[in-house]
N, CA, C and O atoms as a Maestro MAE file, in Angstrom:
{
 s_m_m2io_version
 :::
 2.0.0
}

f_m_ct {
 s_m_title
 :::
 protein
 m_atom[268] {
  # First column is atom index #
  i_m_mmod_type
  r_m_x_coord
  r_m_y_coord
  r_m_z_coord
  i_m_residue_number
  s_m_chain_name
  s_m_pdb_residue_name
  s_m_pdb_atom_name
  i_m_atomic_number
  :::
  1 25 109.152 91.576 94.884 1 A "UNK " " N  " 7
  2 3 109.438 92.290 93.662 1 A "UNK " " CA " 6
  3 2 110.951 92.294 93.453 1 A "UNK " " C  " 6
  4 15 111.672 92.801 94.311 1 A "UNK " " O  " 8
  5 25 111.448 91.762 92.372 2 A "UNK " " N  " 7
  6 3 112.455 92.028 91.412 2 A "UNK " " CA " 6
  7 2 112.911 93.247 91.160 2 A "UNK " " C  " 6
  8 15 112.339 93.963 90.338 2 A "UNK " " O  " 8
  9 25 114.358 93.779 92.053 3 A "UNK " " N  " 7
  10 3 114.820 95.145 91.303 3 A "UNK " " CA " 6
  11 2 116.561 95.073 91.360 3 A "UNK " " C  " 6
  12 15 117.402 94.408 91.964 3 A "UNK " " O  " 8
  13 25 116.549 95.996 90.517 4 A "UNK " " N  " 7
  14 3 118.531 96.237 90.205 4 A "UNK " " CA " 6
  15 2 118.582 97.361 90.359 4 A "UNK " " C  " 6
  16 15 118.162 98.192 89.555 4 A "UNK " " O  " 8
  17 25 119.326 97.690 91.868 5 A "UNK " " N  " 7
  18 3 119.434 99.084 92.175 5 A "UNK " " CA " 6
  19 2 121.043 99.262 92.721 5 A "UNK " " C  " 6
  20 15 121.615 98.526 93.525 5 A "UNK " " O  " 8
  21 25 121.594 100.462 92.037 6 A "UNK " " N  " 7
  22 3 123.167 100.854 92.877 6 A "UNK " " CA " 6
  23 2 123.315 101.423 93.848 6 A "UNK " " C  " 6
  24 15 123.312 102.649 93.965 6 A "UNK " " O  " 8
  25 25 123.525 100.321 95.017 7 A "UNK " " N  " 7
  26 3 124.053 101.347 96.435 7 A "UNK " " CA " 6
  27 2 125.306 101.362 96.636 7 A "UNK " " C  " 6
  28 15 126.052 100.417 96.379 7 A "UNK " " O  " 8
  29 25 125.702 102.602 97.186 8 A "UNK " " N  " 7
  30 3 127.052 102.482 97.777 8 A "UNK " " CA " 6
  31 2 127.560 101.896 98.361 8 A "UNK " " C  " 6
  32 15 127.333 102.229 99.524 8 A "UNK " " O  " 8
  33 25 128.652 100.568 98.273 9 A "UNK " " N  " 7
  34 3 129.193 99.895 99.236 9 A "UNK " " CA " 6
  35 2 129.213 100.093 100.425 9 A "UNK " " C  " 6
  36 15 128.662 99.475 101.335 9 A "UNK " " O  " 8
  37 25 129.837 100.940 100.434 10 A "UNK " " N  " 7
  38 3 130.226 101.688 102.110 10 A "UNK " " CA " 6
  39 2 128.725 102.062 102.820 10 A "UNK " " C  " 6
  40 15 128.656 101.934 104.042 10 A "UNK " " O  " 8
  41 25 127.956 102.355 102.345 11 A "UNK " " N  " 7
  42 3 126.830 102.697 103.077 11 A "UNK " " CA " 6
  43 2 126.093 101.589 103.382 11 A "UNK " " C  " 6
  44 15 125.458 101.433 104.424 11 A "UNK " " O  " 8
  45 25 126.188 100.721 102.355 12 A "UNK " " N  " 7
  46 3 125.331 99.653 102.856 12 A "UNK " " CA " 6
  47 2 126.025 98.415 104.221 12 A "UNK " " C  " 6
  48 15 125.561 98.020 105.291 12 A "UNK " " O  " 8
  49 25 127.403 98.121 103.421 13 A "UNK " " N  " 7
  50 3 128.053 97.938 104.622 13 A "UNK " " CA " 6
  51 2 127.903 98.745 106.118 13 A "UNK " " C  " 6
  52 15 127.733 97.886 106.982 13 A "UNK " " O  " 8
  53 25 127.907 99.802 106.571 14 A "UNK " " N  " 7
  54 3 127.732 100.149 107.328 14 A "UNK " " CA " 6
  55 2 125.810 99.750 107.558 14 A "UNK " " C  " 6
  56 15 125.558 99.202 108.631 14 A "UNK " " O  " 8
  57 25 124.974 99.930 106.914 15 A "UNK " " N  " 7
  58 3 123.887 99.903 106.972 15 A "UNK " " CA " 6
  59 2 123.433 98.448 108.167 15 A "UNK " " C  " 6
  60 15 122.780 98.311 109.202 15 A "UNK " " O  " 8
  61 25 124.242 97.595 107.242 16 A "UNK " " N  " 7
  62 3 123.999 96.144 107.805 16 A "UNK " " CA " 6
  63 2 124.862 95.893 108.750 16 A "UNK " " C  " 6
  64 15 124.610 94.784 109.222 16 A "UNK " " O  " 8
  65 25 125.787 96.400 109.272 17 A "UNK " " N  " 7
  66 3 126.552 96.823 110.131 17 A "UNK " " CA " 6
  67 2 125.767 96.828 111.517 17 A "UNK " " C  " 6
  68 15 125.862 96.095 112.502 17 A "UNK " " O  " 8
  69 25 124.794 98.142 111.175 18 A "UNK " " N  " 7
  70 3 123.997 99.311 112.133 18 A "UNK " " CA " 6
  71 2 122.923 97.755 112.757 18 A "UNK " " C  " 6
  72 15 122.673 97.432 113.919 18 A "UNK " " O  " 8
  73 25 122.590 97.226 111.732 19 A "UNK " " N  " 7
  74 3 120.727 96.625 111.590 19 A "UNK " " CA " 6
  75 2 120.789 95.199 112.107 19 A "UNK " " C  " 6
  76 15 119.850 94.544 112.558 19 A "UNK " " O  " 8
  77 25 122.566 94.682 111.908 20 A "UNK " " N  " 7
  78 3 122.717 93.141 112.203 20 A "UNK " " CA " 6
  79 2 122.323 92.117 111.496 20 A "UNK " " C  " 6
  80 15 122.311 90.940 111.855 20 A "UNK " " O  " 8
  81 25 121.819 92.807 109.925 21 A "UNK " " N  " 7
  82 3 121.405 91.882 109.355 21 A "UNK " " CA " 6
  83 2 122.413 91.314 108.111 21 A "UNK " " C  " 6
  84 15 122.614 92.015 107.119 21 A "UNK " " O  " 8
  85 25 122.866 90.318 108.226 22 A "UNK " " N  " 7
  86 3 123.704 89.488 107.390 22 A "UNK " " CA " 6
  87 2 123.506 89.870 106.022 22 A "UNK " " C  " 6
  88 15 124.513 90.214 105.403 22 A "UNK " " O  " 8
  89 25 122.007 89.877 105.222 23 A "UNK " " N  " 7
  90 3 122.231 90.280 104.070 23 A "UNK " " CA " 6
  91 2 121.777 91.449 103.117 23 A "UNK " " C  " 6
  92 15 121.227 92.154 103.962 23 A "UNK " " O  " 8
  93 25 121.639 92.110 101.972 24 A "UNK " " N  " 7
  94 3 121.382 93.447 101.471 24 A "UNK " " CA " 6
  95 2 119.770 93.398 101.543 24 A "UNK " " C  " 6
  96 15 119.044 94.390 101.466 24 A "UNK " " O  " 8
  97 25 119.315 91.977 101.717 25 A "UNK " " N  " 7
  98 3 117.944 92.099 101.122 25 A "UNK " " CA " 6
  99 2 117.072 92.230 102.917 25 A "UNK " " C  " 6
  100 15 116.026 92.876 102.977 25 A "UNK " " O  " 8
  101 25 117.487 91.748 103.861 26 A "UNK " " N  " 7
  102 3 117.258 91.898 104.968 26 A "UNK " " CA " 6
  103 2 117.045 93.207 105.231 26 A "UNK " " C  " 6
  104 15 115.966 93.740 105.492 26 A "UNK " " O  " 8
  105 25 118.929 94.085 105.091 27 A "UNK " " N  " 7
  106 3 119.335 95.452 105.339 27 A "UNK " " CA " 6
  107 2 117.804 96.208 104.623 27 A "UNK " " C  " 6
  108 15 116.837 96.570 105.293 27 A "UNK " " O  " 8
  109 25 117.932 96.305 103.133 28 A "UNK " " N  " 7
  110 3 116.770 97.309 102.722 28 A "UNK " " CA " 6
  111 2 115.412 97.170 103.448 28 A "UNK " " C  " 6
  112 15 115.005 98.048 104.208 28 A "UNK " " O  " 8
  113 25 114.753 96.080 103.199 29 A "UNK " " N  " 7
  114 3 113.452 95.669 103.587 29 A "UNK " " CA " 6
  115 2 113.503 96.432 105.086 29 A "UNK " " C  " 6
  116 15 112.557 97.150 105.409 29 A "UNK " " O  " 8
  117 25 114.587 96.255 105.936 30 A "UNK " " N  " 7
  118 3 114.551 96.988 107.237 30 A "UNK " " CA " 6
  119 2 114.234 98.429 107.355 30 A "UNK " " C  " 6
  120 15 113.524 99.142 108.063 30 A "UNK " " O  " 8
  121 25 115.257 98.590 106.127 31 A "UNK " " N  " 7
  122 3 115.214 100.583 105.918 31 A "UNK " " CA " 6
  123 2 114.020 101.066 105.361 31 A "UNK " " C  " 6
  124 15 113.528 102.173 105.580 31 A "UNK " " O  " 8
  125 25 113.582 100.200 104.642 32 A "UNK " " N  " 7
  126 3 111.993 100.460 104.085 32 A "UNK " " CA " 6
  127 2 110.884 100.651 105.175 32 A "UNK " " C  " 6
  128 15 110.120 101.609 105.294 32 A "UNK " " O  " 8
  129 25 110.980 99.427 106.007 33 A "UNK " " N  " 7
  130 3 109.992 100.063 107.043 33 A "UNK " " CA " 6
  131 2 110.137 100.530 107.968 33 A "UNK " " C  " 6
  132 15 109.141 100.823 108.629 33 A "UNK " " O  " 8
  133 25 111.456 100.826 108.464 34 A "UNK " " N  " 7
  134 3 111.929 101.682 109.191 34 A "UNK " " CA " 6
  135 2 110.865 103.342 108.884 34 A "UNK " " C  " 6
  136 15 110.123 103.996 109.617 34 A "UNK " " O  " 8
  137 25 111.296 103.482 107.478 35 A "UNK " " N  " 7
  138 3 111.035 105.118 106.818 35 A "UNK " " CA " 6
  139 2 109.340 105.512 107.073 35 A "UNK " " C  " 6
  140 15 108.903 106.544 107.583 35 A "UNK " " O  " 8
  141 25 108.326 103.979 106.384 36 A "UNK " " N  " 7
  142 3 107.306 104.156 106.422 36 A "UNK " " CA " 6
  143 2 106.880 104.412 107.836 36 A "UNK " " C  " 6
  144 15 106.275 105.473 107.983 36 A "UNK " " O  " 8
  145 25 107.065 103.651 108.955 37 A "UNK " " N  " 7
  146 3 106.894 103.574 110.561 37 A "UNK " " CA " 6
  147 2 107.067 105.501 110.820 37 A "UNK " " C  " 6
  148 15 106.029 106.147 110.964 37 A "UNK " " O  " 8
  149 25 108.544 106.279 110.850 38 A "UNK " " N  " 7
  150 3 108.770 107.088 110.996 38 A "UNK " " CA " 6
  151 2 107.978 108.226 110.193 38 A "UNK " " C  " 6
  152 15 107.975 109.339 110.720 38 A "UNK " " O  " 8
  153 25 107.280 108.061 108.925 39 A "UNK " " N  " 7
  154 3 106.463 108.873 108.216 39 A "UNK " " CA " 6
  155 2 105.481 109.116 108.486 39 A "UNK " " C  " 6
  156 15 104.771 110.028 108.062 39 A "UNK " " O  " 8
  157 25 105.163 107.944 109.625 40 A "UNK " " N  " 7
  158 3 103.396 107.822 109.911 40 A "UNK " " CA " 6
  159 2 103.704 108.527 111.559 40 A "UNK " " C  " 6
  160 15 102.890 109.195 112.197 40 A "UNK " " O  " 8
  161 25 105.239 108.118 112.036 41 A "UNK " " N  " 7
  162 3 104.901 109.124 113.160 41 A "UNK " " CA " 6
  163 2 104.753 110.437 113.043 41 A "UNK " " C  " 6
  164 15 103.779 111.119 113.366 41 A "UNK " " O  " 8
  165 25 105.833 110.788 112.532 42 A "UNK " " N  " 7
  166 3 105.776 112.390 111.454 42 A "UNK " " CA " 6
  167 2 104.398 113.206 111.765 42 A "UNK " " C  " 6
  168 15 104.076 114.174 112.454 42 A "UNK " " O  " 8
  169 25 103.644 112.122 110.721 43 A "UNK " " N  " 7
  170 3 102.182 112.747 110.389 43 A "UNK " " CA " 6
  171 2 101.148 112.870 112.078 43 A "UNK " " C  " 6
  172 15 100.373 113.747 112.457 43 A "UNK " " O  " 8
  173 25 101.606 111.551 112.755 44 A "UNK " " N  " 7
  174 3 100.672 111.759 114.089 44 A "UNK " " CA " 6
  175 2 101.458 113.008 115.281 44 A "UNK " " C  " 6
  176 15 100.932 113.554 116.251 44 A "UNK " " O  " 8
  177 25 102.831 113.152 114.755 45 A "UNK " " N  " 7
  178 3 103.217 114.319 115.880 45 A "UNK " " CA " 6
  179 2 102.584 115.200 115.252 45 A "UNK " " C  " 6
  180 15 102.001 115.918 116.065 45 A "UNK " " O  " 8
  181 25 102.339 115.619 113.850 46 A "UNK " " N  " 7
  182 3 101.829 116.685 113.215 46 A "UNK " " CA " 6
  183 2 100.242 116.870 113.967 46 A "UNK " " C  " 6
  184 15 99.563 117.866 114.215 46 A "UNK " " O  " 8
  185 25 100.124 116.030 114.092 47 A "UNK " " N  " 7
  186 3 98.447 116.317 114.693 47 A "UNK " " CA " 6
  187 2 98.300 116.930 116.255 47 A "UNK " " C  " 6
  188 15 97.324 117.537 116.698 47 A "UNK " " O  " 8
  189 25 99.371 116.645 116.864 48 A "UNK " " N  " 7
  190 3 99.342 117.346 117.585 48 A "UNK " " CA " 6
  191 2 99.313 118.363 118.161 48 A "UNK " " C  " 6
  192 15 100.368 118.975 118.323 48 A "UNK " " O  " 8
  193 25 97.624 119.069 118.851 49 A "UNK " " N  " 7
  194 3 97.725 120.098 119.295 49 A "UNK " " CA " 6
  195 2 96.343 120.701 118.331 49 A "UNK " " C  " 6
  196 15 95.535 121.595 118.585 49 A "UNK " " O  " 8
  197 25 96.454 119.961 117.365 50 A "UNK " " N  " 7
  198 3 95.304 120.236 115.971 50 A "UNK " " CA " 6
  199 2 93.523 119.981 116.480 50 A "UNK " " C  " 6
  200 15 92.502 120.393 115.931 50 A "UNK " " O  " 8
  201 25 93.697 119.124 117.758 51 A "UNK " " N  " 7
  202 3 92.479 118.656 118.383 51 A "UNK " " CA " 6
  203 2 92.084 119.230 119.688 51 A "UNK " " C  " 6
  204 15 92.983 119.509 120.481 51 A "UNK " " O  " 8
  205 25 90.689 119.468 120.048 52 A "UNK " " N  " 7
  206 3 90.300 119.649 121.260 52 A "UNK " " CA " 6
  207 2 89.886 118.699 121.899 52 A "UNK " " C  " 6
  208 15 88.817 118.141 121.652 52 A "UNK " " O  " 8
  209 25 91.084 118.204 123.301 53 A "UNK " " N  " 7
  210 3 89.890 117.613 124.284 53 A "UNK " " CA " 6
  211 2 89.120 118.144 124.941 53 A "UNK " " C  " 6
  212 15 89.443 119.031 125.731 53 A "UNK " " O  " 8
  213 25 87.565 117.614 124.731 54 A "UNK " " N  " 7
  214 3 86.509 118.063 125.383 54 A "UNK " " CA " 6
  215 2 86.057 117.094 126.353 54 A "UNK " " C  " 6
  216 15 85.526 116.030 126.034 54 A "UNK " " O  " 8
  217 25 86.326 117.566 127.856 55 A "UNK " " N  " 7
  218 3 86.222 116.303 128.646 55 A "UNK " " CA " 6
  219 2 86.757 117.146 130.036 55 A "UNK " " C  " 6
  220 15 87.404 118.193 130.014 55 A "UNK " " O  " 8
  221 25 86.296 116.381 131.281 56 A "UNK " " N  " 7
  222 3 86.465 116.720 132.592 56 A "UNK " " CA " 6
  223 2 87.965 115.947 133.197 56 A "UNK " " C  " 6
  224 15 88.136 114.728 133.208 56 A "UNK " " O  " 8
  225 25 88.855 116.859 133.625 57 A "UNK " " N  " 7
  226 3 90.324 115.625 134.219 57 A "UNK " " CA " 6
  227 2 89.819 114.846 135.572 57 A "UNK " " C  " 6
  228 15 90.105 113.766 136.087 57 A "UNK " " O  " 8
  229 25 89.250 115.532 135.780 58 A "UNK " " N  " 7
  230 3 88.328 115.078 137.414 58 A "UNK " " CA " 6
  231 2 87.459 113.697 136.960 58 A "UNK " " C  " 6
  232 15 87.447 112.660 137.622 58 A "UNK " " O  " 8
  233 25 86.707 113.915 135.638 59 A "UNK " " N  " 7
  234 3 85.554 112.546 135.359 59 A "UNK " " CA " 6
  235 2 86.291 111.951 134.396 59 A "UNK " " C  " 6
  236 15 85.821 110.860 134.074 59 A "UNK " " O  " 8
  237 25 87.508 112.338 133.677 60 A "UNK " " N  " 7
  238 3 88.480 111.067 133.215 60 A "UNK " " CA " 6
  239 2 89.042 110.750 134.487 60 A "UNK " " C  " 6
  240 15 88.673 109.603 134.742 60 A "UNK " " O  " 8
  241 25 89.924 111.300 135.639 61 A "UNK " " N  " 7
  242 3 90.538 109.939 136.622 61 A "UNK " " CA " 6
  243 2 89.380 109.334 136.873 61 A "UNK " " C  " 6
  244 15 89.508 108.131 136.647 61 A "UNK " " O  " 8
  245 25 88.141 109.649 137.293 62 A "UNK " " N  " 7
  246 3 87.019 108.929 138.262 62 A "UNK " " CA " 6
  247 2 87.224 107.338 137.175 62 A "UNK " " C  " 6
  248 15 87.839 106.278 137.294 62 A "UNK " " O  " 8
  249 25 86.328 107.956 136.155 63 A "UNK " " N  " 7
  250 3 86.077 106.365 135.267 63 A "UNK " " CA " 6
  251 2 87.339 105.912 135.289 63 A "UNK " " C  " 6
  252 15 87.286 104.861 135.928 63 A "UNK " " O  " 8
  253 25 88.534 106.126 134.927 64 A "UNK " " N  " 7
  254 3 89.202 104.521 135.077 64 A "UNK " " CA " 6
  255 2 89.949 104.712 136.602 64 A "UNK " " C  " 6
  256 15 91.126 104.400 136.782 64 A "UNK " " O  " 8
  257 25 89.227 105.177 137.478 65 A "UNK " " N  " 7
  258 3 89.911 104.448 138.985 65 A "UNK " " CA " 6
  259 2 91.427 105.102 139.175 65 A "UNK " " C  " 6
  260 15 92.390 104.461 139.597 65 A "UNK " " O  " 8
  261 25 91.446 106.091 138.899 66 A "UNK " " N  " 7
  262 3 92.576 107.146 139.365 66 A "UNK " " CA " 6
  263 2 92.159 108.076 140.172 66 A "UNK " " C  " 6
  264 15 91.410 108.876 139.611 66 A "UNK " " O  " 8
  265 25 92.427 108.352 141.670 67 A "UNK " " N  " 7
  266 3 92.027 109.493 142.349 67 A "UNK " " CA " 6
  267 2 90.538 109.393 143.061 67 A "UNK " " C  " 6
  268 15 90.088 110.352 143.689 67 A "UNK " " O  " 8
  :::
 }
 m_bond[267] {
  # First column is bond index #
  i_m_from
  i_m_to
  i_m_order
  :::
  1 1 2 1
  2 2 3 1
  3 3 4 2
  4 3 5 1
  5 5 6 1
  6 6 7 1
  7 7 8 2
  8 7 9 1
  9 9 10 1
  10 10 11 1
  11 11 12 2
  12 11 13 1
  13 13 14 1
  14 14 15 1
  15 15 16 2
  16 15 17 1
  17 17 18 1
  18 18 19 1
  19 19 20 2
  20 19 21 1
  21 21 22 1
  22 22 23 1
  23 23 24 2
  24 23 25 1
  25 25 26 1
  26 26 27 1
  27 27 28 2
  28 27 29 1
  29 29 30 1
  30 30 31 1
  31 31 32 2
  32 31 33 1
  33 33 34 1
  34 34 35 1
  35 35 36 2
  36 35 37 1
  37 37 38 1
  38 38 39 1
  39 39 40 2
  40 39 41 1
  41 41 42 1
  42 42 43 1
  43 43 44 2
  44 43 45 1
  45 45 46 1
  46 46 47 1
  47 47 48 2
  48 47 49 1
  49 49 50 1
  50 50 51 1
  51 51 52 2
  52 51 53 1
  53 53 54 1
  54 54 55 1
  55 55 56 2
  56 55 57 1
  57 57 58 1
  58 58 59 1
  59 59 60 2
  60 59 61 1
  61 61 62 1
  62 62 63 1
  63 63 64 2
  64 63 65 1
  65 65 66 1
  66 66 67 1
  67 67 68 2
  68 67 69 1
  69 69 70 1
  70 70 71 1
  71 71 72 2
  72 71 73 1
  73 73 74 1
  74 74 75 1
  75 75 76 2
  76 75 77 1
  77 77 78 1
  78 78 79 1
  79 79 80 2
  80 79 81 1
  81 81 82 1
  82 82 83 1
  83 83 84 2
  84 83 85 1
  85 85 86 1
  86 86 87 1
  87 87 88 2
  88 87 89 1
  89 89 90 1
  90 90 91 1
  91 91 92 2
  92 91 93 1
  93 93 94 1
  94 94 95 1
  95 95 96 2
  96 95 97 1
  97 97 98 1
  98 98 99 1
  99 99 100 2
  100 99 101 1
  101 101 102 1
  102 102 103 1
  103 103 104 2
  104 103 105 1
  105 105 106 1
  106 106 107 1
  107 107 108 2
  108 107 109 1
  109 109 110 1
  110 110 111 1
  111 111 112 2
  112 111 113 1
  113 113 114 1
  114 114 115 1
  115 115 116 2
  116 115 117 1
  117 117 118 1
  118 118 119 1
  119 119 120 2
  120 119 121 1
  121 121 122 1
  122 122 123 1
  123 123 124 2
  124 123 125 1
  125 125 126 1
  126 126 127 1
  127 127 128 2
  128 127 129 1
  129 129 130 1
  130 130 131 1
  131 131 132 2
  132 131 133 1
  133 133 134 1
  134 134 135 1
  135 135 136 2
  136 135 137 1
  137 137 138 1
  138 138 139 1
  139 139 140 2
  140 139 141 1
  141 141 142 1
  142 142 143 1
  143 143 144 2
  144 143 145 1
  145 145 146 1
  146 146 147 1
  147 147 148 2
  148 147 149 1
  149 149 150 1
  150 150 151 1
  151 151 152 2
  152 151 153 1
  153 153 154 1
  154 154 155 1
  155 155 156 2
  156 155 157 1
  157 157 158 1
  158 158 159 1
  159 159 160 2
  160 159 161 1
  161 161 162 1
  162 162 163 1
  163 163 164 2
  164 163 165 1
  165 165 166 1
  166 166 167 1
  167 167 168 2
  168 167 169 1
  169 169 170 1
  170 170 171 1
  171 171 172 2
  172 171 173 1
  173 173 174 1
  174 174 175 1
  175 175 176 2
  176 175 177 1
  177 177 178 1
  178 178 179 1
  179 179 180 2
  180 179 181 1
  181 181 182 1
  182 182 183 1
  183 183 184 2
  184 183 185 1
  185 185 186 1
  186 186 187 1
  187 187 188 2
  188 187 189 1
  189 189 190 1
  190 190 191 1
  191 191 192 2
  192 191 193 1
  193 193 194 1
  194 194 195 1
  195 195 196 2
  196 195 197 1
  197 197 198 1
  198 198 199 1
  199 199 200 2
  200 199 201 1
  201 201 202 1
  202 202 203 1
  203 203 204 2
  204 203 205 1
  205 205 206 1
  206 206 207 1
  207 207 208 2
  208 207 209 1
  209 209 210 1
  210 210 211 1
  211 211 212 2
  212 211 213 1
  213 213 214 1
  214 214 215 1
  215 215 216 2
  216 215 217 1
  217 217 218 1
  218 218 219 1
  219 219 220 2
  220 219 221 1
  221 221 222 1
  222 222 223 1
  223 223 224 2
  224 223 225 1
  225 225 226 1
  226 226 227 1
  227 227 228 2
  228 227 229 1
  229 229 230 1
  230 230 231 1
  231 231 232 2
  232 231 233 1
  233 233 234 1
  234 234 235 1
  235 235 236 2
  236 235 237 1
  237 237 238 1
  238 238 239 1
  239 239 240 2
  240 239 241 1
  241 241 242 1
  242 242 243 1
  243 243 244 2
  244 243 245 1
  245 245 246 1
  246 246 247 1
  247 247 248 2
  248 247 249 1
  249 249 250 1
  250 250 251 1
  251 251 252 2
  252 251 253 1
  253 253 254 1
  254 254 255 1
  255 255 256 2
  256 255 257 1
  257 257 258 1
  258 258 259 1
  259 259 260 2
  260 259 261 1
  261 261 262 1
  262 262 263 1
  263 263 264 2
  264 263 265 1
  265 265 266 1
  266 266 267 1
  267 267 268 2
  :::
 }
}
């Protein structure tokens, strides 16, 4: 996709700086999924704690051969 967007020099310079990537279109595409990756962890730390394990620690080591 085709877009015309104003970034700040300085930020992006530094951006591509940070990422090693030679050009603006590299730099964004990086920061893009950088954000999505980190949004989806977000949401799975959020779940944490939200669930019950129902289960034995004694008959989880047995089945996979711990203990």
């Amino acid at each position: 996709m085709r877009t015309n967007i104003e970034i700040d020099d300085a930020l992006m310079a530094e951006a591509q700086k940070a990422s090693g990537h030679q050009t603006k279109k590299q730099t964004v595409e990086q920061a893009l999924r950088l954000m999505i990756r980190l949004r989806g962890q977000r949401e799975v730390d959020g779940a944490f704690g939200k669930y019950r394990w129902r289960g034995s620690p004694a008959r989880s080591r047995k089945e996979r051969g711990a203990g």
